[in-house]
NUMI-230746 format. One record per residue (C-alpha): x, y, z; residue number from 1. Coordinates in pm, whole numbers. Each point is the difference from the previous one (the first is absolute). Example, Ala and Ser with C-alpha at 12.3 -4.5 7.8 and 13.67 -1.06 7.14 Angstrom:
% NUMI-230746
<<1230,-450,780>,1>;
<<137,344,-66>,2>;
***
This chain:
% NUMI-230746
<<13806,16732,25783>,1>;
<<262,-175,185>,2>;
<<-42,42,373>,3>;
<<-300,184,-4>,4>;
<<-60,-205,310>,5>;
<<190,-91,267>,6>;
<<144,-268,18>,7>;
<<43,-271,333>,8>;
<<398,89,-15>,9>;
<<-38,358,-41>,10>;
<<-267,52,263>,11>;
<<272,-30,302>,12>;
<<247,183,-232>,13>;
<<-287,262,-14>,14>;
<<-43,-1,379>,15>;
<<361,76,63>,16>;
<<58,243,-235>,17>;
<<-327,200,184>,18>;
<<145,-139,349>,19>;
<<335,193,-110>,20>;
<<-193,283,-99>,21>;
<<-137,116,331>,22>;
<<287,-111,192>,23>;
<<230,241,-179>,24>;
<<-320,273,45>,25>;
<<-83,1,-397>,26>;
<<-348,-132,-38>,27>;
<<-164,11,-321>,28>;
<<302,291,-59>,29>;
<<-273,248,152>,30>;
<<98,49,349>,31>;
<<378,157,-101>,32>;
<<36,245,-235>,33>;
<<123,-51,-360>,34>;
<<407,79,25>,35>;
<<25,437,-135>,36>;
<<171,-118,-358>,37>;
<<-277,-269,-56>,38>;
<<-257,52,-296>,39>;
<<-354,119,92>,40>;
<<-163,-352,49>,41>;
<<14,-283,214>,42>;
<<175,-360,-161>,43>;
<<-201,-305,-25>,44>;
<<-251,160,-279>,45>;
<<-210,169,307>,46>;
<<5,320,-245>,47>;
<<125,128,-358>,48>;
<<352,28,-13>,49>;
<<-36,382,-81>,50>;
<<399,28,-34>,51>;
<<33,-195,-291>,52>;
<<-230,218,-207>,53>;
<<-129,311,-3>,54>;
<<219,245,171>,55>;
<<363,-21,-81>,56>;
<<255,-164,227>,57>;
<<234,226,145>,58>;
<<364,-96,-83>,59>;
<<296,-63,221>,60>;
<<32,270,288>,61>;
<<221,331,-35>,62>;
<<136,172,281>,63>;
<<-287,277,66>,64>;
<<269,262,-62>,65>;
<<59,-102,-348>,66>;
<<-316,-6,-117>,67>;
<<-148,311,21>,68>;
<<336,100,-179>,69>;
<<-66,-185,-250>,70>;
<<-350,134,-67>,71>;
<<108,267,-50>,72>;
<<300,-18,-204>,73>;
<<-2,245,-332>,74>;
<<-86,-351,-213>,75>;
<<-299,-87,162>,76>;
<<23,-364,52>,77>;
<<-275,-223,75>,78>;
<<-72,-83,397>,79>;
<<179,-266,85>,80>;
<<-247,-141,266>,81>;
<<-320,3,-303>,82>;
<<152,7,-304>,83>;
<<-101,-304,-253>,84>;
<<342,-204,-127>,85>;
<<-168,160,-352>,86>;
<<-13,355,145>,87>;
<<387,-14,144>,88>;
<<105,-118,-342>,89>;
<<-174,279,-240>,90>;
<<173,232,217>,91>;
<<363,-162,-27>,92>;
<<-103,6,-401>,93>;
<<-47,371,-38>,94>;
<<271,115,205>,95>;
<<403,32,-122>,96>;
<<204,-263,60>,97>;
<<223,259,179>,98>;
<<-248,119,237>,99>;
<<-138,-354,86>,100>;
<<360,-93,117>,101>;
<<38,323,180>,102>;
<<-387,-92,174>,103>;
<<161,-355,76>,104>;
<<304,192,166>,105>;
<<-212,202,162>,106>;
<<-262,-250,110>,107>;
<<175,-332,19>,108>;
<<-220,-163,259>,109>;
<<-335,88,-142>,110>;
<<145,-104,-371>,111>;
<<169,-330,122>,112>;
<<-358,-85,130>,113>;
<<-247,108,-271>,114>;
<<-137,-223,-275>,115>;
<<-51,95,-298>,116>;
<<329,183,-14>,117>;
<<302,-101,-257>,118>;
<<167,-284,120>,119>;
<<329,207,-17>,120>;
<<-91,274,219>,121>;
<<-83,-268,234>,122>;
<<341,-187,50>,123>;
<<162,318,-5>,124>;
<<-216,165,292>,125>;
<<47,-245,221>,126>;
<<371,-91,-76>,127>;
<<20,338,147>,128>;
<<-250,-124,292>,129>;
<<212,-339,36>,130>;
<<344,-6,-79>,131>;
<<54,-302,147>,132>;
<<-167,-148,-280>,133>;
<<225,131,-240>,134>;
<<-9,-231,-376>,135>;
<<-384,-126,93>,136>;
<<-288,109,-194>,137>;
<<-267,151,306>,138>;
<<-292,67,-83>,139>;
<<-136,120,330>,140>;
<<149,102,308>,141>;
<<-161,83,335>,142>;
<<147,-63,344>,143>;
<<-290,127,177>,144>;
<<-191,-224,280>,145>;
<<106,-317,-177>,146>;
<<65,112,-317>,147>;
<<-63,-57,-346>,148>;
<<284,-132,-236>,149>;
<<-43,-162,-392>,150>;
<<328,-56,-239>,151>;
<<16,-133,-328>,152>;
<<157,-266,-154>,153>;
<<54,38,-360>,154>;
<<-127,322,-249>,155>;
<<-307,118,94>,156>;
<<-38,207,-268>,157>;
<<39,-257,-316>,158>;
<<-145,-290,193>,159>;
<<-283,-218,-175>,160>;
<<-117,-145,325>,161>;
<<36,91,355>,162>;
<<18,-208,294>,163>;
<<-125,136,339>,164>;
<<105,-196,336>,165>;
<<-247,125,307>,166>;
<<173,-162,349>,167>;
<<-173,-17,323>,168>;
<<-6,44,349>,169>;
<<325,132,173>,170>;
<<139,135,-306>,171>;
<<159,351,26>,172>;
<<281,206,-150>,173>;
<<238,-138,295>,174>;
<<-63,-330,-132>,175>;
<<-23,-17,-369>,176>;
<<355,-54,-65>,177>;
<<105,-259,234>,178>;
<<-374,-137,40>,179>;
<<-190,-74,387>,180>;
<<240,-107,251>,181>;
<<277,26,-207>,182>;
<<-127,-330,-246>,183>;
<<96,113,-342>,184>;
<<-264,-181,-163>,185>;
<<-254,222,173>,186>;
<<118,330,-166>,187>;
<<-184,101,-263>,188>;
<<340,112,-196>,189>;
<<114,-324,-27>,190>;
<<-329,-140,-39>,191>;
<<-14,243,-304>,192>;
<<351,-73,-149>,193>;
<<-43,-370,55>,194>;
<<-292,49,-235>,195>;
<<148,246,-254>,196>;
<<289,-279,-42>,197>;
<<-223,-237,-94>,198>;
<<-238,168,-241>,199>;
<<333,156,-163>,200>;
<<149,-334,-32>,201>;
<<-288,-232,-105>,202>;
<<-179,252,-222>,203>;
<<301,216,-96>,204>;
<<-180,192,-310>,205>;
<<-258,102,253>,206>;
<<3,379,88>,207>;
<<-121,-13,328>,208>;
<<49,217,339>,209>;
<<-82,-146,360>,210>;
<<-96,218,249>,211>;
<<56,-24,378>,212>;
<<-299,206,136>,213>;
<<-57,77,373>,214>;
<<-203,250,-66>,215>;
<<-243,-15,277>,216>;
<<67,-44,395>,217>;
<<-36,-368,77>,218>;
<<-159,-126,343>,219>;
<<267,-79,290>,220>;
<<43,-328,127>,221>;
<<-326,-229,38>,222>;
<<-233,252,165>,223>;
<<-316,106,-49>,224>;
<<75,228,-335>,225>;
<<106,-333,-151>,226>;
<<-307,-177,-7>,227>;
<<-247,342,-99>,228>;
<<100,104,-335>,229>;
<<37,396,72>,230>;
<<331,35,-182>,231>;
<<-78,-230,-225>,232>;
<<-245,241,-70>,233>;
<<208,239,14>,234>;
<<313,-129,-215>,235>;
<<-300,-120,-275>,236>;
<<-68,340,-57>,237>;
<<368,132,-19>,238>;
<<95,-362,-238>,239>;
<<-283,109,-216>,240>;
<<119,369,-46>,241>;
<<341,-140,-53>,242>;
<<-76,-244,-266>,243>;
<<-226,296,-173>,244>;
<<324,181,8>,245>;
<<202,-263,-139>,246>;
<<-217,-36,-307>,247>;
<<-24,331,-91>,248>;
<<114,48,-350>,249>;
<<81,-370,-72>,250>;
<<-365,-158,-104>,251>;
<<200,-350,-102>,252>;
<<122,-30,367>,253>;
<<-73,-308,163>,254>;
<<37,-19,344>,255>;
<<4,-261,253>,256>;
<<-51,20,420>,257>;
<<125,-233,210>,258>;
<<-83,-6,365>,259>;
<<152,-189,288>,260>;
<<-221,-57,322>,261>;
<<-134,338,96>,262>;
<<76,157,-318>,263>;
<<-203,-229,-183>,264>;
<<-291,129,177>,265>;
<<80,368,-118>,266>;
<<13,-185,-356>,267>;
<<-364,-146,49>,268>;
<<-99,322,152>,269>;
<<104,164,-299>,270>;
<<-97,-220,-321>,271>;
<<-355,143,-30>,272>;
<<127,330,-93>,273>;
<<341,-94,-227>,274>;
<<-52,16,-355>,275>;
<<23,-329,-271>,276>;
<<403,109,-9>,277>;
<<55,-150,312>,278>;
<<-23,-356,-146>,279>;
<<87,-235,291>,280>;
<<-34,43,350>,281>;
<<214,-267,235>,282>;
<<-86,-100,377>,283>;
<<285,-164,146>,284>;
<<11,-96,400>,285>;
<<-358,202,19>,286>;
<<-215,-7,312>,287>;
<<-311,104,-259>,288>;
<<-7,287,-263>,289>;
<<-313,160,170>,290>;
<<-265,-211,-200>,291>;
<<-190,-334,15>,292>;
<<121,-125,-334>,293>;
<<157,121,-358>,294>;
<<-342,149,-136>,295>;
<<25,224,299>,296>;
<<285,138,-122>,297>;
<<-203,168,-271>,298>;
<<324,46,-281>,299>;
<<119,-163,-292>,300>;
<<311,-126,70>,301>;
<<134,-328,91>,302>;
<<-3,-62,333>,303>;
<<297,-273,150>,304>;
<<29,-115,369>,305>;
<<175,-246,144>,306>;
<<143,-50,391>,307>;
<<315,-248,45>,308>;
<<-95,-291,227>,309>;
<<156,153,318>,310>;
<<-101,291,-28>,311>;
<<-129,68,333>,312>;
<<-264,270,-178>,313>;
<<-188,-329,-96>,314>;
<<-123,-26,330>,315>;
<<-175,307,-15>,316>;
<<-361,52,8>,317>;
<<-180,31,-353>,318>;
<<-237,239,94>,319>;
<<-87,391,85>,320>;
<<-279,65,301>,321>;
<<-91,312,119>,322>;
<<311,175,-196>,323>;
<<262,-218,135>,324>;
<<199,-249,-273>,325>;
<<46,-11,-333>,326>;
<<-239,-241,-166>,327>;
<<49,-346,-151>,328>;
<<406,-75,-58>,329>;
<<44,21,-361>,330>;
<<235,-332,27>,331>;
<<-391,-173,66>,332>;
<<-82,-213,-341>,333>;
<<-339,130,109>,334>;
<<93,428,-53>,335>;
<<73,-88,-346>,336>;
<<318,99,-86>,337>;
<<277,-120,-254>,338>;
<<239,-239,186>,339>;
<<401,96,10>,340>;
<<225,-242,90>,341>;
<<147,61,360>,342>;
<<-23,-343,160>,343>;
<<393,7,63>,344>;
<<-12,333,148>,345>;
<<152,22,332>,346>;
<<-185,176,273>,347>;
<<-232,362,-15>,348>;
<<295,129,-171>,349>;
<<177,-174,-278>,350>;
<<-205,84,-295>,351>;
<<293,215,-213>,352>;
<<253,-265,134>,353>;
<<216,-99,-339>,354>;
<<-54,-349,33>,355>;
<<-376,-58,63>,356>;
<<-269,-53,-290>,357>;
<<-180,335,128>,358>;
<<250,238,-147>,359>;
<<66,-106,-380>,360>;
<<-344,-57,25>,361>;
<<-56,376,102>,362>;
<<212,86,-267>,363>;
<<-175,-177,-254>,364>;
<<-354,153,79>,365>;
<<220,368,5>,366>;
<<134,-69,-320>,367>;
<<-356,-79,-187>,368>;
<<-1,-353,37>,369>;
<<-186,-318,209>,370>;
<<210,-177,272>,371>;
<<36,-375,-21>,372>;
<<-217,-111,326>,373>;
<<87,-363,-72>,374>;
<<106,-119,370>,375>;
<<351,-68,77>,376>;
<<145,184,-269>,377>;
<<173,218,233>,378>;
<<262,244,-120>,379>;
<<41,-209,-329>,380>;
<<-362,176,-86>,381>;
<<179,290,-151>,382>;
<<-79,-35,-349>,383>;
<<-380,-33,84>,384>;
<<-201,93,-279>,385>;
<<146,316,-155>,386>;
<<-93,353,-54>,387>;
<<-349,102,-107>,388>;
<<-24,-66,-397>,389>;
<<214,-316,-5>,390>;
<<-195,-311,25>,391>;
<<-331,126,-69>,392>;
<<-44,184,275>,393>;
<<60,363,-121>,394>;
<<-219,279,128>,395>;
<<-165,-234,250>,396>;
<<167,110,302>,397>;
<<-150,375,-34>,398>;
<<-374,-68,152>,399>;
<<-168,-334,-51>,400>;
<<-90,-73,360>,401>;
<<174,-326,-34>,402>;
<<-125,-316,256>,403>;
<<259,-283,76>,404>;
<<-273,-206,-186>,405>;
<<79,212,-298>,406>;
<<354,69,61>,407>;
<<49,-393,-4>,408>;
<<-235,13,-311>,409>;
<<198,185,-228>,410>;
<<401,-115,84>,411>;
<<-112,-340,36>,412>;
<<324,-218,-217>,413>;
<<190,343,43>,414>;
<<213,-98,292>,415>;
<<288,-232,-129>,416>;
***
């Protein structure tokens, strides 16, 4: 298993990550305790990561007045802080279409913020919670600490495949628009239209909705909660409920997750428990998805990293001691994971920019088809190598656990 020993260059990488550790008072993550919305067990694999299974995740906060109204409102709808995405949408089936809108009216923020309900209800709950918004498709809204917010690009409703964009540290509601320190590029709505553009344009007959989803509560800045994987944790658990949500009812949905930096470690944090719908999983910019290599992952899908050559998170250390860091990069040949073209990429942050290979080559992979990886093909790599069933390649992208080796196999002579 790749670095199942440590290596000469990561020893001293090693040492300072620990020598960081006790400077900023987090040894081993057991001195301080876990932050009060964490899941019930420490990062790093030093215990079973009891929030992903067994009991269910609570959903996005309600004000603590609301609530108990809600409980006890004449329909009797589910809890919103246990309730299954399953559970939430039986309910919304039995009921009148009449009286669910009134309940949305009634109950926007807990609606807004609760998988498993129509997608409808949803928009229309927290247009009323977010005016400002007015014409955008919201899927959750919640301005609390520092907030939860997930639109929609395209119809969620009569979409074949779904694409998911996770973002990382320092993203919050104030920022999503107009991006971290103001650098458009950064903003996960523009990251997300910049990638709806292309999929529409170079795979127009693809039904397809992309989904801008800060759904969890990032770390701040480059602190200690960046390098321990609590709300990665944390944002797995609530990913995984909302992709369960998102496939409810649609069994030919294909989805597809695609984590930047932080966010790709809620995406490794995740795989293990996502089902064979979720057919690719994409690491772009990632310090580590919380594993050693792709087996680790323990799913099905395809699994594609790359990091653009200065990108500074290159210089980060490959491994996770004492429950600080993230594990091997997934941009390592030696994690094992499909290489996408990024090597004109500019910077941490330039992934979804229009004229780099790593965004048509996103798009591809979204759309059901393999990227060209052939280097210097830049931008031009648009056409890459089509959907999934064109070029022999139908049905593959659902869960063979491609290798490069493999990968290379089967489209070698493809690429014109």
């Amino acid at each position: 298993m790749p670095h199942a020993s440590v290596t000469s260059r990561n020893a001293w990488l090693t040492a300072g990550l620990a020598g960081f550790a006790v400077t900023t008072g987090t040894l081993v993550g057991l001195i301080l305790p876990s932050p009060p919305d964490a899941p019930a067990f420490l990062p790093g694999g030093l215990a079973a990561p009891l929030a992903l299974f067994g009991p269910p995740v609570p959903a996005p906060r309600a004000t603590a007045a609301t609530v108990p109204a809600w409980l006890t409102d004449r329909l009797s709808p589910p809890d919103p802080g246990t309730a299954r995405p399953a559970e939430v949408a039986a309910f919304f089936a039995r009921i009148a279409p009449a009286e669910a809108t009134a309940l949305t009216r009634r109950f926007p923020e807990i609606v807004g913020n609760l998988d498993g309900a129509p997608t409808a209800l949803r928009y229309t709950a927290n247009a009323m919670r977010f005016p400002q918004a007015a014409g955008r498709q919201i899927l959750a809204y919640d301005e609390s600490a520092g907030g939860r917010l997930v639109e929609v690009l395209g119809d969620l409703d009569t979409a074949d495949r779904t694409v998911i964009l996770i973002p990382g540290v320092d993203t919050d509601v104030t920022n999503f628009d107009t991006g971290l320190g103001k650098v458009e590029r950064r903003a996960p709505r523009w990251q997300a239209h910049r990638l709806h553009d292309r999929i529409t344009t170079a795979h127009p007959d693809t039904r397809i909705a992309v989904v801008a989803w800060l759904g969890y509560d990032p770390p701040e800045g480059m602190g200690t909660a960046t390098v321990r994987e609590d709300r990665a944790a944390a944002g797995a658990a609530a990913l995984v409920r909302f992709v369960d949500g998102l496939l409810l009812g649609h069994p030919d949905r294909s989805v597809v997750l695609v984590g930047h930096s932080y966010g790709s470690t809620v995406t490794g944090l995740a795989a293990p428990h996502l089902g064979a719908q979720v057919t690719d999983l994409i690491a772009i910019g990632s310090p580590g998805m919380g594993v050693t290599d792709r087996p680790d992952l323990r799913t099905s899908a395809r699994v594609w990293a790359c990091a653009a050559p200065g990108d500074w998170i290159r210089r980060v250390p490959g491994v996770r001691l004492l429950g600080l860091g993230h594990g091997t990069l997934p941009s390592d040949p030696e994690f094992g994971a499909l290489p996408l073209p990024c090597d004109d990429v500019t910077g941490h942050d330039g992934y979804y920019d229009p004229g780099a290979s790593a965004l048509p080559a996103i798009g591809a992979i979204a759309a059901g088809g393999i990227p060209r990886t052939d280097p210097g093909a830049g931008s031009a790599a648009a056409g890459l190598l089509g959907p999934a069933g064109e070029r022999g390649v139908a049905g593959e992208h659902v869960a063979t656990g491609d290798t490069p080796e493999s990968l290379a196999a089967r489209t070698e002579g493809d690429v014109e």
